[in-house]
Biopython code that builds the backbone (N, CA, C, O; Angstrom):
import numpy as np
from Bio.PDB.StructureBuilder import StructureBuilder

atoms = [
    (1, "UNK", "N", (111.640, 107.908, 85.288)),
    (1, "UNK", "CA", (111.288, 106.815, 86.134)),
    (1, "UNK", "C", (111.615, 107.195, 87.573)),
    (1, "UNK", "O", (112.589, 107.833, 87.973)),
    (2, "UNK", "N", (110.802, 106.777, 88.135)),
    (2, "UNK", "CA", (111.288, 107.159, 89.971)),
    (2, "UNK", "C", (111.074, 105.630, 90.882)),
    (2, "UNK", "O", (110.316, 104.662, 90.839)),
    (3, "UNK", "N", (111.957, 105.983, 91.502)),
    (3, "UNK", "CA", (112.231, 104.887, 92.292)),
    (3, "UNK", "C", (112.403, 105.190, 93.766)),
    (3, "UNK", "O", (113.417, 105.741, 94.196)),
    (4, "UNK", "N", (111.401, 104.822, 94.521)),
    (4, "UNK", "CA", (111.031, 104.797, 95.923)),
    (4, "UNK", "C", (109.829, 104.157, 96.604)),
    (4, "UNK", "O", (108.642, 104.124, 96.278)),
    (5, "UNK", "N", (110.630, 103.552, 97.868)),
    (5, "UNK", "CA", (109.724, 102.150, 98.110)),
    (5, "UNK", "C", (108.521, 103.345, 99.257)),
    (5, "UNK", "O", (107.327, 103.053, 99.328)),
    (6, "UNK", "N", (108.841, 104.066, 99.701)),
    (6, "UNK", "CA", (107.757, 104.922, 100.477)),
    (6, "UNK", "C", (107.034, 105.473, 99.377)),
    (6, "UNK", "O", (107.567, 106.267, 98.602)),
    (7, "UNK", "N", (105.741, 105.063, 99.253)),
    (7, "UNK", "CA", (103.943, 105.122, 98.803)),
    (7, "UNK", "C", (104.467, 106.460, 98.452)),
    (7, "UNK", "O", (105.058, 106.841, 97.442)),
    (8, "UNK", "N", (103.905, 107.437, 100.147)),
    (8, "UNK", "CA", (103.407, 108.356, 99.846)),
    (8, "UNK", "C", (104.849, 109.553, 99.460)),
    (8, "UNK", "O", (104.766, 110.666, 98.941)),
    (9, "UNK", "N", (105.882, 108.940, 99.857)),
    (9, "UNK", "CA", (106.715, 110.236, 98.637)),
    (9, "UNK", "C", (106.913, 110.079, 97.732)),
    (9, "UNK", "O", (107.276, 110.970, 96.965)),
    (10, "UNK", "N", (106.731, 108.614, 97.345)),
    (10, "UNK", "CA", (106.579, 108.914, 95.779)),
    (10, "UNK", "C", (106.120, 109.267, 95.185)),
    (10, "UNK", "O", (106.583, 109.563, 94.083)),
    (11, "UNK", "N", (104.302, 109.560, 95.715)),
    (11, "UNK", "CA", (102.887, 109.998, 95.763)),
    (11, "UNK", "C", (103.693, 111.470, 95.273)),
    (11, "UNK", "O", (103.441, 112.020, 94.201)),
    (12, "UNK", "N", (104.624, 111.947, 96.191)),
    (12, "UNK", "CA", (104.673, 113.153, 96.331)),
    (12, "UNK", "C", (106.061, 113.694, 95.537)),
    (12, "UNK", "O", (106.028, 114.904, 95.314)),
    (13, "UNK", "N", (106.739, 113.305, 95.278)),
    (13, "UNK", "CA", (107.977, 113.834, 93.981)),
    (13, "UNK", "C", (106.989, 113.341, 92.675)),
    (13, "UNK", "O", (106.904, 114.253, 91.853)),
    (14, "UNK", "N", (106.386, 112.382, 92.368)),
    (14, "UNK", "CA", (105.429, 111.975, 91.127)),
    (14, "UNK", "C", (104.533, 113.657, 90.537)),
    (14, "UNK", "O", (104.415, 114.272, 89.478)),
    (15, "UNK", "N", (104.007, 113.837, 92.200)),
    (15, "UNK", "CA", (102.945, 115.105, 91.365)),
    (15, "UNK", "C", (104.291, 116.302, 91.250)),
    (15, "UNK", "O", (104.437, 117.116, 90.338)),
    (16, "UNK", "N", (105.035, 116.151, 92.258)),
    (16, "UNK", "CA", (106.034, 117.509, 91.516)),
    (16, "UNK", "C", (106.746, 117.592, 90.383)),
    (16, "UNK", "O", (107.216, 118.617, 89.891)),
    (17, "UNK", "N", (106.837, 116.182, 89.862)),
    (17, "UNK", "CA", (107.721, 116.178, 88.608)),
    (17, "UNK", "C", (106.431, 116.220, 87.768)),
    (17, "UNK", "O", (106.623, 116.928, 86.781)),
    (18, "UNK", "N", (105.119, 115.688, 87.809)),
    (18, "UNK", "CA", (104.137, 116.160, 86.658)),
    (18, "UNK", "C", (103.583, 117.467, 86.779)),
    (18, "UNK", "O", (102.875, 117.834, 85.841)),
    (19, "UNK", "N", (103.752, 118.235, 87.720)),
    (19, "UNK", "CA", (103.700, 119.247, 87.976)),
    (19, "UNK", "C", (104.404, 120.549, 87.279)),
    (19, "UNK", "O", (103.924, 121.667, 87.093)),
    (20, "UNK", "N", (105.424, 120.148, 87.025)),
    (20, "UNK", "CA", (106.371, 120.764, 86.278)),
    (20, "UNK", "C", (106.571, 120.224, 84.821)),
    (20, "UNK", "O", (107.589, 120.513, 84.191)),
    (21, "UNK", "N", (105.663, 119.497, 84.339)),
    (21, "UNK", "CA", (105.492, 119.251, 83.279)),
    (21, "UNK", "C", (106.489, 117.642, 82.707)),
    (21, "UNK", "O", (106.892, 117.316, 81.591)),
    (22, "UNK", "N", (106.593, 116.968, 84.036)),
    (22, "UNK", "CA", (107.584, 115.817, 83.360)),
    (22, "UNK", "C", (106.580, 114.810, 83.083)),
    (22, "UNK", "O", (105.596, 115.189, 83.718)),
    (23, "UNK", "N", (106.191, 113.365, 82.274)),
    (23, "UNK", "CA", (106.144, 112.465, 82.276)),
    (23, "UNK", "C", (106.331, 111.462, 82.789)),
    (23, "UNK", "O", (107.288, 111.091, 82.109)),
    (24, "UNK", "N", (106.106, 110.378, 83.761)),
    (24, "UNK", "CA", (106.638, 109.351, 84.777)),
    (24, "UNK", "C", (106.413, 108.158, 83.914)),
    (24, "UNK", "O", (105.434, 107.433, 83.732)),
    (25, "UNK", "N", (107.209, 108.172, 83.603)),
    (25, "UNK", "CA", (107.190, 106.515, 82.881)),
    (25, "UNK", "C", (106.758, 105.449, 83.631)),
    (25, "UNK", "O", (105.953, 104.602, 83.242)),
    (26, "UNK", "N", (107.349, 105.493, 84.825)),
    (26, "UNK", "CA", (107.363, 104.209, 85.674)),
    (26, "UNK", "C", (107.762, 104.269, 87.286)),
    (26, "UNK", "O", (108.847, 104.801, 87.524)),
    (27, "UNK", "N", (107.193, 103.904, 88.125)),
    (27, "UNK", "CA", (106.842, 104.277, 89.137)),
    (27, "UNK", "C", (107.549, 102.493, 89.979)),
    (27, "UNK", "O", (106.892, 101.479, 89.748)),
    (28, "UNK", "N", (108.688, 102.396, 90.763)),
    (28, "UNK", "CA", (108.763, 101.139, 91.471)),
    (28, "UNK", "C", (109.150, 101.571, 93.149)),
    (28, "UNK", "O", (109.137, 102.674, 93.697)),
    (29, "UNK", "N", (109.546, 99.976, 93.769)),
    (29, "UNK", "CA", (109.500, 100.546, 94.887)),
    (29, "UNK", "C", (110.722, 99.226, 95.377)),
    (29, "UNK", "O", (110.876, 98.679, 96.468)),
    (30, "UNK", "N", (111.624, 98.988, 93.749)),
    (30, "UNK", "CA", (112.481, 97.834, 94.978)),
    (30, "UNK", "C", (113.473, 98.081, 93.810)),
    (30, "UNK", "O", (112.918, 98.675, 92.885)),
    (31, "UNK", "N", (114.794, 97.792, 93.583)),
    (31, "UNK", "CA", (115.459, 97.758, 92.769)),
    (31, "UNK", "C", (115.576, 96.871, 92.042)),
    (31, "UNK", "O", (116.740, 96.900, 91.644)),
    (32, "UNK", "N", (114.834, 95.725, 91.426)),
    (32, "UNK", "CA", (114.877, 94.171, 90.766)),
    (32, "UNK", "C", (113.719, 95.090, 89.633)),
    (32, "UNK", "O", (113.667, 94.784, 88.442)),
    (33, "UNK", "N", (112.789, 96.298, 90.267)),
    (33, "UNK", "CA", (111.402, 96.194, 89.436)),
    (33, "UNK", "C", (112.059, 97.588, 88.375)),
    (33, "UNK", "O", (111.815, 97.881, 87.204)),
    (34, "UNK", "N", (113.158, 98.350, 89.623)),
    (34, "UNK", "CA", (113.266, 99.761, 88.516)),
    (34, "UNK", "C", (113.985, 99.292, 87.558)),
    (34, "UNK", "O", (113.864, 99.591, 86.370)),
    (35, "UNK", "N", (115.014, 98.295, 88.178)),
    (35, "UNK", "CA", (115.629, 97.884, 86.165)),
    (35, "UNK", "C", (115.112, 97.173, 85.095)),
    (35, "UNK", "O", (115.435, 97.288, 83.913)),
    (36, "UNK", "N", (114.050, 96.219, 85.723)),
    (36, "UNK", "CA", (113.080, 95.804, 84.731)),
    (36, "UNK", "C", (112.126, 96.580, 83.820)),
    (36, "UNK", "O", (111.786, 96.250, 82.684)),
    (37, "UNK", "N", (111.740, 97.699, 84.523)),
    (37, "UNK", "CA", (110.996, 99.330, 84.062)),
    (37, "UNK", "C", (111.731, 100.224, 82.928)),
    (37, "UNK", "O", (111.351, 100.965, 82.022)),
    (38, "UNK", "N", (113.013, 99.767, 83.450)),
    (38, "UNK", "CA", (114.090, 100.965, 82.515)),
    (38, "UNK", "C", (113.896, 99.662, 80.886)),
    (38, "UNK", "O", (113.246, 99.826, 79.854)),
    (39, "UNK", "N", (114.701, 98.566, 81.293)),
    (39, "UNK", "CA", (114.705, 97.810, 80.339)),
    (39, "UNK", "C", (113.270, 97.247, 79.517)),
    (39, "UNK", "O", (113.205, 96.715, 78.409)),
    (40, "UNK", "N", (112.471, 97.479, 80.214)),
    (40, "UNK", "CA", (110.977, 97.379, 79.036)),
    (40, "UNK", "C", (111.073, 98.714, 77.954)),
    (40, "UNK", "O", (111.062, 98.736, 76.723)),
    (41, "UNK", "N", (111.212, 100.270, 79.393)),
    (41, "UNK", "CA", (111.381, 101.372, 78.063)),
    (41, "UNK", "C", (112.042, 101.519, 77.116)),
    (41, "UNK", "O", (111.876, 102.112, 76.050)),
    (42, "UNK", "N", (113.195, 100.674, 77.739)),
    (42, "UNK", "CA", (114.549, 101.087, 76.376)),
    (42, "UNK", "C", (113.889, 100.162, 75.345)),
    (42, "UNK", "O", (113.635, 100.780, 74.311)),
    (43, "UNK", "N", (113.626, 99.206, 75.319)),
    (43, "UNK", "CA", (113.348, 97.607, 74.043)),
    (43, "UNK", "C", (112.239, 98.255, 73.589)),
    (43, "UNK", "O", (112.128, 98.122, 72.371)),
    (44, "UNK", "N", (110.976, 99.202, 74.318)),
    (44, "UNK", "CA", (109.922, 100.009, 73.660)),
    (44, "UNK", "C", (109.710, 101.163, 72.549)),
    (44, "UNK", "O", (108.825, 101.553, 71.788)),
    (45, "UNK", "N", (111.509, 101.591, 73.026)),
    (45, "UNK", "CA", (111.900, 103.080, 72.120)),
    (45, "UNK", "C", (111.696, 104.229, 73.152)),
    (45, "UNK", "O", (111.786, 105.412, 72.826)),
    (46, "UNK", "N", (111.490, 103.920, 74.085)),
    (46, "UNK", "CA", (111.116, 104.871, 75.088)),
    (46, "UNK", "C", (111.469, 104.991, 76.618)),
    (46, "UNK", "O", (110.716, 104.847, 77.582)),
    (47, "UNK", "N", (112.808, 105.292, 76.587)),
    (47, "UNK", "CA", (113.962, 105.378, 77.109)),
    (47, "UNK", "C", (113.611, 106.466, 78.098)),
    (47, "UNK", "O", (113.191, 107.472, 77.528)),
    (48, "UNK", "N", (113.672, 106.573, 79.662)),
    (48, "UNK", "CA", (113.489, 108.085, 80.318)),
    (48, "UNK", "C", (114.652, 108.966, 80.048)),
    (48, "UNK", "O", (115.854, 108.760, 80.220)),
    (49, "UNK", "N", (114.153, 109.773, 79.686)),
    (49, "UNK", "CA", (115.104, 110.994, 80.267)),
    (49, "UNK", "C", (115.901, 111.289, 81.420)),
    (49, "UNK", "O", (116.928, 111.965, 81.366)),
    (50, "UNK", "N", (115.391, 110.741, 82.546)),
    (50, "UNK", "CA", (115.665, 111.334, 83.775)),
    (50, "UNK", "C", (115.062, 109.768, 84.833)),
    (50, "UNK", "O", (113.947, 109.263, 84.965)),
    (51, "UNK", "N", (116.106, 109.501, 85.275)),
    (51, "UNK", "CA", (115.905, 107.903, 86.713)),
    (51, "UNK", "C", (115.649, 108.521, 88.038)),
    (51, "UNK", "O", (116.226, 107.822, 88.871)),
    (52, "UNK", "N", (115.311, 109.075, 88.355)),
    (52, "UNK", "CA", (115.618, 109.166, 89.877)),
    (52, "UNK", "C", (115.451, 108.089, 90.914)),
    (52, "UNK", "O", (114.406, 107.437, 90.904)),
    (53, "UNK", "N", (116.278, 107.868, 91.711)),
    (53, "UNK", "CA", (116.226, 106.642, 92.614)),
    (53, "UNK", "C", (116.833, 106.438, 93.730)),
    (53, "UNK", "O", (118.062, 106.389, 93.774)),
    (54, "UNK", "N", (115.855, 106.245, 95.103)),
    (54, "UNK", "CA", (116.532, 106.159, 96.286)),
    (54, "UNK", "C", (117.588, 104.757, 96.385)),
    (54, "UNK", "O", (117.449, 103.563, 96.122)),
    (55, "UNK", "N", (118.918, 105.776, 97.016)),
    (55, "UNK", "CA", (120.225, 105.167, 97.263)),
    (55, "UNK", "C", (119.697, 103.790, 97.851)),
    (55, "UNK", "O", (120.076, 102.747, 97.320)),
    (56, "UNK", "N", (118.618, 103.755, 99.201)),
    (56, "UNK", "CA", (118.304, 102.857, 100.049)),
    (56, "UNK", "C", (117.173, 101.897, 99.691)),
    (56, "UNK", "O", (116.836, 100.997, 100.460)),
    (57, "UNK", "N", (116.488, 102.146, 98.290)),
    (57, "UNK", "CA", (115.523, 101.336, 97.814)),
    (57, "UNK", "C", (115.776, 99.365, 97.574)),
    (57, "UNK", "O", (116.675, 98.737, 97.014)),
    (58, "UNK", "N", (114.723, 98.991, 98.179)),
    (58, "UNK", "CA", (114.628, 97.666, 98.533)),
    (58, "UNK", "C", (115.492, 96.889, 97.707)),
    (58, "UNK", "O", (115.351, 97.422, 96.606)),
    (59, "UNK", "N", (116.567, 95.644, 97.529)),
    (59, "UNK", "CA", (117.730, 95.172, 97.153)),
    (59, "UNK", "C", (118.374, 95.851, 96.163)),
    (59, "UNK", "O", (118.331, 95.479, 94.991)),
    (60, "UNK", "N", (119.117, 97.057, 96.627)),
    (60, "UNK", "CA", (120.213, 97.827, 96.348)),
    (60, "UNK", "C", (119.872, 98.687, 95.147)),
    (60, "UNK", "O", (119.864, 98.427, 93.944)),
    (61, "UNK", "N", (119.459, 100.319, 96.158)),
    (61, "UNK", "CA", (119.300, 101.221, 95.037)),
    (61, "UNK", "C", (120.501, 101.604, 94.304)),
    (61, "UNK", "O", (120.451, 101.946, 93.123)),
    (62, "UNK", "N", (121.895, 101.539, 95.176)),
    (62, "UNK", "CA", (123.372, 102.128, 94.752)),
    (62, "UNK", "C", (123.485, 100.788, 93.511)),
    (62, "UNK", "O", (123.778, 100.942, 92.325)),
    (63, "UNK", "N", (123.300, 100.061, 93.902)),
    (63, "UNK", "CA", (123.491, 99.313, 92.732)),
    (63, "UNK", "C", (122.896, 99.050, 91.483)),
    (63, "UNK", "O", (123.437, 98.635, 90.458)),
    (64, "UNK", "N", (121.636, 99.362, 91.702)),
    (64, "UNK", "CA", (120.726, 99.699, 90.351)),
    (64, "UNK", "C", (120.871, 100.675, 89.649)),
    (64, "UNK", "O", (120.824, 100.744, 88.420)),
    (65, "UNK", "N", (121.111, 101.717, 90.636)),
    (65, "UNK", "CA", (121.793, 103.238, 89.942)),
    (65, "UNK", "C", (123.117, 102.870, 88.860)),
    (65, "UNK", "O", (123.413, 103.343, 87.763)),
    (66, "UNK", "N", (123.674, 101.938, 89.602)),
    (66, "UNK", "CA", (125.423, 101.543, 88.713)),
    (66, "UNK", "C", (124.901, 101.051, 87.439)),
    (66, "UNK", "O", (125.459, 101.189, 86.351)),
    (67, "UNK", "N", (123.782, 100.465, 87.660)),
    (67, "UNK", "CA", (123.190, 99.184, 86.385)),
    (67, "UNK", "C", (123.100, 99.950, 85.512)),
    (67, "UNK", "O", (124.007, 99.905, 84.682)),
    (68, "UNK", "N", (122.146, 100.834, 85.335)),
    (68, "UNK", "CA", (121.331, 102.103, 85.458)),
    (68, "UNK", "C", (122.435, 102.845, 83.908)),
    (68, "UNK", "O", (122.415, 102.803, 82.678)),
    (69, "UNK", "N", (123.177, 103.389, 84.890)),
    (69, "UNK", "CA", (124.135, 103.805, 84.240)),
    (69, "UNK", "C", (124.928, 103.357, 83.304)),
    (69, "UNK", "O", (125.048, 103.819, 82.169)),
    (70, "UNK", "N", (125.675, 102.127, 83.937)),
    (70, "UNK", "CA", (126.646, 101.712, 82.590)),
    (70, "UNK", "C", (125.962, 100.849, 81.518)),
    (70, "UNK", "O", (126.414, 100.812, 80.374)),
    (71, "UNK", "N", (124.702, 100.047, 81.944)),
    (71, "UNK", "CA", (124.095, 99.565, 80.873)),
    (71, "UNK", "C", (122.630, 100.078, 80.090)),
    (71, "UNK", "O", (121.632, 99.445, 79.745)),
    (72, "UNK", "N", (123.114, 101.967, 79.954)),
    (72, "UNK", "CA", (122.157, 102.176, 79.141)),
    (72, "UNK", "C", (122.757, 103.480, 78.638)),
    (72, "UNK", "O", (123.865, 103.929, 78.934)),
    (73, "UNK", "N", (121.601, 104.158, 77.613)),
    (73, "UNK", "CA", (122.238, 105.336, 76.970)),
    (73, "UNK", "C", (122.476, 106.732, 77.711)),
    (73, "UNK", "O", (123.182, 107.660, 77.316)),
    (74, "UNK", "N", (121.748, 106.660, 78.831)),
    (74, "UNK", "CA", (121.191, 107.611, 79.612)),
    (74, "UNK", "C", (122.492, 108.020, 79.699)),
    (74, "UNK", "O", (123.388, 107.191, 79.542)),
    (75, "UNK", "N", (122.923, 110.017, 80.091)),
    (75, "UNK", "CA", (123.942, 110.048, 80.936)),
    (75, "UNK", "C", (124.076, 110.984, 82.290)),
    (75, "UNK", "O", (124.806, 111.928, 82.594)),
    (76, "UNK", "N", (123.221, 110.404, 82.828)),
    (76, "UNK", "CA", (122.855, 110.589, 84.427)),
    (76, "UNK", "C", (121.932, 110.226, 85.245)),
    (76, "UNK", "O", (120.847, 110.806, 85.301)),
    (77, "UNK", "N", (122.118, 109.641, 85.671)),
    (77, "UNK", "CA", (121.202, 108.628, 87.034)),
    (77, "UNK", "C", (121.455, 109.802, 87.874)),
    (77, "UNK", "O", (122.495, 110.458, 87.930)),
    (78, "UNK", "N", (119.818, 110.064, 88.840)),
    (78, "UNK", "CA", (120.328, 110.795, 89.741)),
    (78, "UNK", "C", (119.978, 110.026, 90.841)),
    (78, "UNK", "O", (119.074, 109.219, 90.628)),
    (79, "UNK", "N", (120.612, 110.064, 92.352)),
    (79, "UNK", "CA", (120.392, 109.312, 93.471)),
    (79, "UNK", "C", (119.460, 110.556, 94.413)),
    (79, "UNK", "O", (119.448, 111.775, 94.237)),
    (80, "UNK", "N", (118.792, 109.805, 95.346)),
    (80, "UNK", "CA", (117.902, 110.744, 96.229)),
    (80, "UNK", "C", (118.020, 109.848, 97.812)),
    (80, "UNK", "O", (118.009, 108.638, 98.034)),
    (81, "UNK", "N", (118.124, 110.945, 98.672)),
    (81, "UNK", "CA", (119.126, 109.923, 100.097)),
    (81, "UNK", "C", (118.161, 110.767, 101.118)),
    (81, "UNK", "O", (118.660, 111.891, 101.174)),
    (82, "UNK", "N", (117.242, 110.725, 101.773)),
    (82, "UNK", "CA", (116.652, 111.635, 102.567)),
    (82, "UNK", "C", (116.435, 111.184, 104.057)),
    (82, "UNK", "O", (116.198, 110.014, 104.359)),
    (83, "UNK", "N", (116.516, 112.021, 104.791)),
    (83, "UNK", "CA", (116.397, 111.786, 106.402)),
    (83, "UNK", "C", (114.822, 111.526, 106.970)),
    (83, "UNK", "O", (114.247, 110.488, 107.298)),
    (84, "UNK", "N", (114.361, 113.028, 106.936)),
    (84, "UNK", "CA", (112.747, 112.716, 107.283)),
    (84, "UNK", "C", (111.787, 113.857, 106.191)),
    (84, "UNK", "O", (112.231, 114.791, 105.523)),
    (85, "UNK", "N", (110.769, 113.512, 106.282)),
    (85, "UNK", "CA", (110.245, 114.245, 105.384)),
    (85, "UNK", "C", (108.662, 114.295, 106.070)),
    (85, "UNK", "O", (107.766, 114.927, 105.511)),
]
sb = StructureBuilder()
sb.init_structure("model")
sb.init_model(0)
sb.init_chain("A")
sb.init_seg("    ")
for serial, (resi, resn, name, xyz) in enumerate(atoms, 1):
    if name == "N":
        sb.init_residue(resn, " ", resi, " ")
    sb.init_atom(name, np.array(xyz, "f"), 0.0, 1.0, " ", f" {name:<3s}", serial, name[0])
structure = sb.get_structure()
């Protein structure tokens, strides 16, 4: 799952992670939608592998990351914090 409220980098880590052969489950751009995303996959059987999610994403990526973490099986949330791109 990736989580970032900028379009076009998400546009753009999306094709590098399918690029490299990952799957994107779910694509958001605020932190209320990535835990709703995680929690549809998990109740589906289909849990990501891999969260990535900006620290600064729209009402609290650090905190969705925490969610993220302690209320699921996963064991690693990764955070993504970038200047300019």
């Amino acid at each position: 799952m990736l989580g970032e409220d900028r379009p076009s980098l998400r546009a753009r880590v999306r094709g590098l992670l399918q690029g490299a052969g990952w799957e994107v489950i779910g694509e958001v751009g605020c932190a209320e939608d990535a835990l709703g995303v995680l929690s549809a996959a998990v109740e589906t059987g289909r849990p990501p592998d891999v969260v990535l999610i900006d620290v600064q994403l729209p009402g609290g990526g650090v905190r969705a990351a925490a969610e993220i973490t302690v209320d699921s099986d996963m064991s690693r949330c990764s955070q993504s914090r970038h200047h300019k791109v």
